[in-house]
MARVO-8673 format. One record per residue (C-alpha): residue in one letter; x, y, z. Coordinates in steps of 0.1 Angstrom, whole numbers, plus 2048, in hexadecimal, padded with zeros to 3 digits. Layout:
residues N
AXYZ ...
This chain:
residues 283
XCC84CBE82 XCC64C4EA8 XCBF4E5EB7 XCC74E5EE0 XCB1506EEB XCB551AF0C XC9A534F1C XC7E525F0F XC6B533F27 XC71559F1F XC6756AF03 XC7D565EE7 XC81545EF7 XC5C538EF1 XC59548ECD XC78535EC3 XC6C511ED0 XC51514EB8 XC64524E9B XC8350BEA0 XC694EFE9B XC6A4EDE75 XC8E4EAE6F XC9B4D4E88 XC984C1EA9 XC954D7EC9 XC9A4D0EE7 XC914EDEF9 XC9B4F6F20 XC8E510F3D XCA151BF58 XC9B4FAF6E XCAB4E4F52 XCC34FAF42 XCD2518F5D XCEE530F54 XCF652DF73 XD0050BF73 XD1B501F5A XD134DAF65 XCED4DDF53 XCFA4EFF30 XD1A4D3F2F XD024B2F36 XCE74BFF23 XCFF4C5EFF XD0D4A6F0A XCF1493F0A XCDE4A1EEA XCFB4A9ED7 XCEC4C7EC3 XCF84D9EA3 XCEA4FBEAE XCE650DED0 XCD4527ED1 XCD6537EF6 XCB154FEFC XCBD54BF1E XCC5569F35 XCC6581F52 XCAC59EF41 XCA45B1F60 XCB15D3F55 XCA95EAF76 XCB05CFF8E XCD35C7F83 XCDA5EAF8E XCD95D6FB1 XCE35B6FA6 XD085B9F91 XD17599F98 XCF5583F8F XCF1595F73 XD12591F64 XD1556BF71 XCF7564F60 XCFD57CF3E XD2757BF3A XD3155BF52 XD19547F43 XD1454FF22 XD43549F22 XD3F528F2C XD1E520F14 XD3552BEFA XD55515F05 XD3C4F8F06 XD2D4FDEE2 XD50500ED7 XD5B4E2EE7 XD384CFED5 XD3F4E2EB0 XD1C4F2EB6 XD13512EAA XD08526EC7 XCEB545EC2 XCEB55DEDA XCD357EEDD XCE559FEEC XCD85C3EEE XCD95E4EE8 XCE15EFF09 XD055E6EFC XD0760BEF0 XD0162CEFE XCEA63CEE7 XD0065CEE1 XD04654EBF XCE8666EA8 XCE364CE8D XCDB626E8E XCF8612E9D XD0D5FDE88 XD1B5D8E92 XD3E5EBE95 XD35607EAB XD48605ECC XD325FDEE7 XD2C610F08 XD10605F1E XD01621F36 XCF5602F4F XCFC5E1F5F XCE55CDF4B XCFA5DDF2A XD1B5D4F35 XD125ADF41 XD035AAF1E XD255B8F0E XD3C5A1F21 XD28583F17 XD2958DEF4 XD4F595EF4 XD52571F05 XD3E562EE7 XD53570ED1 XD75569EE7 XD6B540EE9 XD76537EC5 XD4F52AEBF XD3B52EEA3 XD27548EA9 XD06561E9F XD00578EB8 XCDE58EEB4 XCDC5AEEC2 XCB75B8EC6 XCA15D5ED6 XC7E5DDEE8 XC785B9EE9 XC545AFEF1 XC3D58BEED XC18582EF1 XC2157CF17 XC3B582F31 XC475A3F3F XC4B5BCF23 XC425DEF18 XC225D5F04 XC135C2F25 XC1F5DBF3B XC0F5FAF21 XBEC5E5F21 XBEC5DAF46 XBED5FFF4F XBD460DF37 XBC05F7F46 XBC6602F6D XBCE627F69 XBC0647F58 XBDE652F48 XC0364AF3A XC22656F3D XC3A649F26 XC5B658F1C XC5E664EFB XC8566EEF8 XC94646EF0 XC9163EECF XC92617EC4 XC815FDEB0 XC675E6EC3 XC6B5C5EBA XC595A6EBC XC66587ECC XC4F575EB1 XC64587E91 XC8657FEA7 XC8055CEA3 XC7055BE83 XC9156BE78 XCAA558E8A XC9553AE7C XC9B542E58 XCBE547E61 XCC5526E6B XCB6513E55 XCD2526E3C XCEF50FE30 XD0F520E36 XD0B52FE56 XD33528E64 XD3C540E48 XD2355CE59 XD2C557E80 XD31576E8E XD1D595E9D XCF85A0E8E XCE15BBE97 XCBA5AFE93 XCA05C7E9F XC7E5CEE8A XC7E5EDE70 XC7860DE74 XC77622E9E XC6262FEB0 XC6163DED4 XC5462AEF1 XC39648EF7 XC31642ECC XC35618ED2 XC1861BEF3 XC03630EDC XC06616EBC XBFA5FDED7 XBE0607EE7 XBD1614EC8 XBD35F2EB4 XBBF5E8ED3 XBA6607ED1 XBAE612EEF XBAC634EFD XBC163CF18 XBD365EF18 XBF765BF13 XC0F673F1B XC3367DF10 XC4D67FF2A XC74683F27 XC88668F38 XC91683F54 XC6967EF5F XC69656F62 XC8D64DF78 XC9762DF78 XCB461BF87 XCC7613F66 XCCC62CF4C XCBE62BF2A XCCC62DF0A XCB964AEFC XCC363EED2 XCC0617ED2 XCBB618EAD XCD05FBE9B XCD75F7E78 XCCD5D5E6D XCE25DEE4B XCFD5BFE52 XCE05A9E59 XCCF5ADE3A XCF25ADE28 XCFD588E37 XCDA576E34 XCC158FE20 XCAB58CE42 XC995ABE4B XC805ABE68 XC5F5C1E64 XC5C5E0E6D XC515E7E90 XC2D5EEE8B XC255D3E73 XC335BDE90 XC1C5C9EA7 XBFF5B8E9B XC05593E9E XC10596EC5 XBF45ABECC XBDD591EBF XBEF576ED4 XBEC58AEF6 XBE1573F10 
């Protein structure tokens, strides 16, 4: 399997590299070698390496400021991501693509299913919805994974941001009215992994949700953080009405991973279990 690999840089980006390495040749891209942006980079590069499997980690992920930047966000996240997809067609390459669930509103009070209509509240949401619907719209073989609360050993994320402040301040406010699932960039990738390596995969192409077991609160996931590292900052619960920010919030990001587990029997852990490993890995 020859595995062409974009955003190798970011955080689901750098956890695949590594957990693509056992099951086939990757040849894996940043942003200088491989740019959304520029249809010519994607088209040379699948040209030249001729790969089985895409799998695109690549992305605009700057929630707040796409608030002020629309049309980079959605060149980058819908522009891009339609003609990634027209090119993997055009090579017979099954293309993997990561989404979000910003795609929904959070009205509805269970866990969203697959089928549920979307409805982002913000800019980031909708670029993310248009790229899937392009996915879909190309004809190409296709798994997209929608995942949550994404965080990694490094980068800009929730955990680093959590332990950076308990570090500089003598208390936290976090908002404790969203509900989600934390997940681990390392679990993504060790699941997306496991997937790929399956035989069969045309027969599955199609739309997957893939966030870690179980939900939590960002007030109860800074809490579970800095007490696995025995830290004793005070943490307070806020509603979202007490921490603005330019884009709204989904305040129910729960998904059901139910079709997931149905297609491939993959199930990632649940959200405090993967916890441990990136906190151990924290540079």
């Amino acid at each position: 399997m020859r595995i062409l690999l974009t955003g190798r840089s970011g955080q689901v980006g750098s956890a695949l590299e590594r957990a693509l390495a056992p099951i086939g040749e990757v040849c894996a891209f940043d942003r200088q070698g491989f740019d959304l942006l520029r249809p010519d980079d994607f088209e040379k590069a699948i040209g030249r390496i001729k790969p089985t499997v895409i799998v695109n980690a690549a992305a605009y992920t700057a929630v707040d400021r796409a608030e002020r930047e629309p049309e980079l966000a959605f060149r980058v996240n819908s522009q891009g991501v339609k003609e990634l997809a027209q090119a993997a067609r055009s090579a017979d390459a099954l293309l993997v693509h990561f989404s979000t669930d910003f795609v929904f509103d959070g009205e509805k009070p269970g866990a969203y299913v697959e089928s549920d209509a979307p409805n982002p509240l913000n800019v980031y949401g909708r670029s993310k919805l248009e790229g899937e619907r392009a996915i879909a719209a190309s004809g190409c073989r296709h798994l997209v994974f929608r995942t949550s609360w994404v965080y990694a050993p490094a980068g800009r994320n929730f955990l680093r941001a959590i332990l950076a402040a308990a570090r500089d301040k003598p208390e936290l406010r976090v908002v404790d009215d969203q509900h989600g699932a934390p997940t681990s960039s390392l679990d993504i990738a060790a699941a997306v992994a496991r997937i790929l390596a399956m035989p069969g995969l045309a027969a599955r192409s199609g739309l997957y949700h893939m966030t870690a077991a179980g939900e939590t609160t960002w007030y109860g996931f800074a809490r579970a953080i800095l007490d696995a590292k025995g830290i004793r900052t005070p943490v307070v619960a806020i509603p979202s009405e007490a921490y603005p920010t330019a884009a709204r919030r989904p305040k129910n990001s729960r998904l059901s991973n139910a079709k997931l587990a149905a297609a491939f029997g993959v199930a990632l852990p649940g959200w405090r279990e993967g916890l441990a490993p990136v906190l151990r890995a924290v540079d």
